[in-house]
C-alpha positions in Angstrom: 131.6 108.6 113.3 129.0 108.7 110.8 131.9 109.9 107.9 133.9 107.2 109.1 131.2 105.0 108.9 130.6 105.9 105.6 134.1 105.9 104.3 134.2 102.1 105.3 130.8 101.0 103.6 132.5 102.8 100.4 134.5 100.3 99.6 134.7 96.7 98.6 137.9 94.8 97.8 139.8 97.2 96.1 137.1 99.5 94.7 134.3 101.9 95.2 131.0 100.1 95.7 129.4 103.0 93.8 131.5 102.6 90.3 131.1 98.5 90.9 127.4 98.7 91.0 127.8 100.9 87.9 129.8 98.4 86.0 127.8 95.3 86.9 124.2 97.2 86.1 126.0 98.0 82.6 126.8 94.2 82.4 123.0 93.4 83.2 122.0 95.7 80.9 123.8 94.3 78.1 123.6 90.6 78.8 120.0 91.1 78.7 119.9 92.7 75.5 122.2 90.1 74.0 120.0 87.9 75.2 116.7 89.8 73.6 118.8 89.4 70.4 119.2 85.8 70.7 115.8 84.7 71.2 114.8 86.9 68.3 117.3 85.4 66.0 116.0 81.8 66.7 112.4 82.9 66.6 113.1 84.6 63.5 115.1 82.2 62.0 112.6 79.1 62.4 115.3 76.9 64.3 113.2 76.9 67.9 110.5 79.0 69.0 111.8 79.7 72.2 115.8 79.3 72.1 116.0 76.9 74.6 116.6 73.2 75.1 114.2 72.8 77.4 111.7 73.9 75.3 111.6 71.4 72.8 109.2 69.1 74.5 106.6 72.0 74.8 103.6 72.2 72.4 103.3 75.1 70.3 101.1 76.9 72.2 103.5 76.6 75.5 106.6 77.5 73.4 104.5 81.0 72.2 103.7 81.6 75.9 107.1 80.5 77.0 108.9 83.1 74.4 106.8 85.5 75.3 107.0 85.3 79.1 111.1 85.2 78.6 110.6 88.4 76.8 108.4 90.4 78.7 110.5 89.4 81.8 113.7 90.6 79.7 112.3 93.8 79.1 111.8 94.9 83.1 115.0 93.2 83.3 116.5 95.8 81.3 114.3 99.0 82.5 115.3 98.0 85.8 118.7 98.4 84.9 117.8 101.7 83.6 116.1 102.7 86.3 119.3 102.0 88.4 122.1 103.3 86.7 119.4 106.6 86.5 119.6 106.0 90.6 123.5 105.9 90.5 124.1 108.9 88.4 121.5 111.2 89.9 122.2 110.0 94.0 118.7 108.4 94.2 118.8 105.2 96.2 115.2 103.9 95.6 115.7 103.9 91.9 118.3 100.6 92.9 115.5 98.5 94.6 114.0 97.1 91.0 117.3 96.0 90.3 118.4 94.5 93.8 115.3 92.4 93.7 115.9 91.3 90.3 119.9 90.7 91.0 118.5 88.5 93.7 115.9 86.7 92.5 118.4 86.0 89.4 121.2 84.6 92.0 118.1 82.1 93.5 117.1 80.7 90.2 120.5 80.1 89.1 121.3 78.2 91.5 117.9 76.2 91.4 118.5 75.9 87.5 121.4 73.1 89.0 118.7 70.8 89.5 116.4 71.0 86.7 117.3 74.1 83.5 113.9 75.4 82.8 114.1 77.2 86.6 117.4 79.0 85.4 116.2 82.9 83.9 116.4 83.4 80.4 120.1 83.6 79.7 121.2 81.5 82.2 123.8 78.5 81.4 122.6 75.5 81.7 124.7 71.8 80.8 121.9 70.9 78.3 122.7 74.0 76.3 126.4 73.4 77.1 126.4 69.9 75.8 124.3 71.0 72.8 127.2 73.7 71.4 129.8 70.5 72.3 128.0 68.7 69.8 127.5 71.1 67.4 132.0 71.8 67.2 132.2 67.8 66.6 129.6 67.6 64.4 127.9 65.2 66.1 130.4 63.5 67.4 129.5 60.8 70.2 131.6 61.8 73.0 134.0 59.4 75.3 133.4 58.9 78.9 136.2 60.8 79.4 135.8 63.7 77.2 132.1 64.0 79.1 133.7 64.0 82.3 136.5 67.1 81.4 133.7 68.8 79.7 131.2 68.3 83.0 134.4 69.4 85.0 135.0 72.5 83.5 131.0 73.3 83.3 131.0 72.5 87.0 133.4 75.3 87.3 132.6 77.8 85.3 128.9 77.5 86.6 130.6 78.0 90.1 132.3 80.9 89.4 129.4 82.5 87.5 127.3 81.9 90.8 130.2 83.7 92.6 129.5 86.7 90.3 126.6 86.8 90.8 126.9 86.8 94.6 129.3 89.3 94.5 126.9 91.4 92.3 124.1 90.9 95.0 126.7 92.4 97.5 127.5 95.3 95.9 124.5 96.7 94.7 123.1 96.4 98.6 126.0 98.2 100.0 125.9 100.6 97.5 122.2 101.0 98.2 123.1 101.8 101.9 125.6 103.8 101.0 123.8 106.4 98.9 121.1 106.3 101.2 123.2 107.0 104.5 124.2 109.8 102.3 121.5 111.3 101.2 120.5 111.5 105.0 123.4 113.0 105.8 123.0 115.8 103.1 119.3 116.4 104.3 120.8 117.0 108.3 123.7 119.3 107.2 120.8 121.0 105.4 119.0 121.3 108.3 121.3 122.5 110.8 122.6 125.1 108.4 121.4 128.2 109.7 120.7 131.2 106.8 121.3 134.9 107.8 119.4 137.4 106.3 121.2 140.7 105.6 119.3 144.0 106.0 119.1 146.1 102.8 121.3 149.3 102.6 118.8 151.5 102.8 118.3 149.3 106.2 121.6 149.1 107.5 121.8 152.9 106.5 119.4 153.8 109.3 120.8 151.1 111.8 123.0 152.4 114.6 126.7 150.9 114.2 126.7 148.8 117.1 123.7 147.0 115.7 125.5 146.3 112.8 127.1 142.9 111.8 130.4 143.0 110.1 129.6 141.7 107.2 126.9 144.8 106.9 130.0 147.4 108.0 131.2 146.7 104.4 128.0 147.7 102.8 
């Protein structure tokens, strides 16, 4: 029952929890360097301290503390990924839990980041960024009612199904956590039960009587 048990956690959709979790940790992993990149480009490049919209109204001193928090927190995003697709490869199941709170605390935020962007984690996409690129393609371009309600639509939607992801993501990396850790228990039982036999030298099973003798010693 427990194999059967197992079998059925295994899988998700049409796929095996374990390579799914490995894909979407390698997606976390690169988003968040991406994302590294990006604040340094705009830090670097003078443009705004922190990369973010809702940044601008901060002093300098906030927008230093506010680049440097998103950093910091970028970095155990991505050692947490590390440290999970470590877990996956080697079979270890608490190297995952970094990663499972962070995929979690990420889906929370995202979704509180609807009602006000700064709440959103770095990298997150928010409609003030969204409306920002709009405006930099038209070059400035006041927008029509219309074209602000399409582009609000599709934002709306996209936001939706990035939330989706990320729900998705939250589920797989749990079952996957249960998974290798149902199986690691089952390795340590078989071990366990497994009984070893030690076989009697052949000066030993020299002197034995034959009746003594297992079979496997007959050969000696």
């Amino acid at each position: 029952m427990r194999d059967v048990h197992l079998a059925l956690l295994s899988r998700s959709l049409c796929c095996n929890v374990r390579t799914a979790a490995f894909v979407f940790t390698s997606y976390y992993l690169v988003s968040t360097l991406l994302v590294c990149v990006d604040i340094a480009v705009w830090v670097f490049s003078g443009k705004d301290l922190g990369g973010f919209v809702h940044s601008e109204h901060l002093t300098h001193g906030q927008q230093i503390f506010d680049t440097t928090s998103n950093f910091l927190l970028l970095c155990m995003m991505a050692i947490s990924c590390v440290f999970a697709l470590v877990g996956l490869r080697k079979g270890f199941s608490k190297h995952l839990v970094p990663f499972i709170v962070q995929v979690y605390l990420d889906l929370g935020l995202s979704m509180m980041s609807l009602f006000s962007g700064p709440w959103g984690l770095p990298g997150t996409p928010t409609f003030e960024e969204s409306d920002r690129l709009v405006m930099q393609f038209t070059g400035g371009r006041q927008l029509e009612p219309k074209e602000t309600a399409r582009i609000t639509t599709i934002f709306g939607v996209l936001f939706v199904l990035y939330l989706l992801m990320k729900v998705y993501t939250a589920h797989i990396v749990t079952k996957c956590y249960y998974v290798m850790k149902l199986t690691g228990e089952m390795k340590d039982s078989q071990k366990e039960e497994s009984v070893s036999v030690k076989l009697p030298s052949y000066d030993e099973a020299v002197k034995m009587p034959p009746e003594l003798l297992s079979p496997a010693c007959k050969f000696i």
